[in-house]
Structures are given as C-alpha cells and as structure tokens.
C-alpha positions as CSV (number, residue, x, y, z in Angstrom):
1,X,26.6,34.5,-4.1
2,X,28.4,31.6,-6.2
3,X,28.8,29.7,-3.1
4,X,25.2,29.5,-2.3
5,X,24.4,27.6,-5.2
6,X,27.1,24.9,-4.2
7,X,26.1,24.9,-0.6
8,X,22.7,24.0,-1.6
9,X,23.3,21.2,-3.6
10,X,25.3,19.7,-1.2
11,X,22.4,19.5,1.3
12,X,20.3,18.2,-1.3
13,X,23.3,15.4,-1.8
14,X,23.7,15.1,1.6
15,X,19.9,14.7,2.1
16,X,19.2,11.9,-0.2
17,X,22.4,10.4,0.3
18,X,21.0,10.1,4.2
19,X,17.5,9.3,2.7
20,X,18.8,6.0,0.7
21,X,20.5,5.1,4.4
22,X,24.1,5.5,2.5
23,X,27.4,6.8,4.1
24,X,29.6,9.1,2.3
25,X,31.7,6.0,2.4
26,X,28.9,3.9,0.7
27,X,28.4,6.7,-2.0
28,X,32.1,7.4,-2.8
29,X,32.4,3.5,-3.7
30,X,29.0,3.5,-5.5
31,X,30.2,6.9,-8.1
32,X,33.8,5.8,-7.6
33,X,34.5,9.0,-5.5
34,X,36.8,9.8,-2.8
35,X,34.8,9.8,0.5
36,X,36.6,13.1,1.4
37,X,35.0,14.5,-2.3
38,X,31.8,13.3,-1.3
39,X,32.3,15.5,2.0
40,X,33.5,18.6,0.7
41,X,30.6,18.3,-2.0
42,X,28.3,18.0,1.2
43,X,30.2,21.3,2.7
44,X,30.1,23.2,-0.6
45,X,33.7,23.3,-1.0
C-alpha cells in the first residue's frame, strides 16, 4: 500500500526525533513546521 510507505517514515521521524530528546514542538521550530505537521507526518497522514 501507498500508505505504508508514509507510515514508516513517520516512525523513523518520530524515532529520531525522540532519539535527539526533541518535541514535535522543538522540531516544528527547528524546520519551521507546524507542530500539528510534524504530528500527522508522525501518523502518516
């Protein structure tokens, strides 16, 4: 599925975003993102 490709690089975000001790917060300001982006990134959306 398309999805599943987009699902799995949002755990991968989502795992070295938790890695490098940042919230989605903290990494929405770093690549001037919306932190609600960041989370449906994370979600595969």
């Amino acid at each position: 599925m398309e999805n599943q490709g987009l699902i799995e690089f949002g755990i991968r975000l989502k795992n070295i975003r938790l890695a490098q001790g940042l919230s989605q917060e903290q990494l929405g300001m770093i690549a001037e993102l919306d932190r609600t982006y960041i989370s449906g990134i994370e979600r595969g959306v």
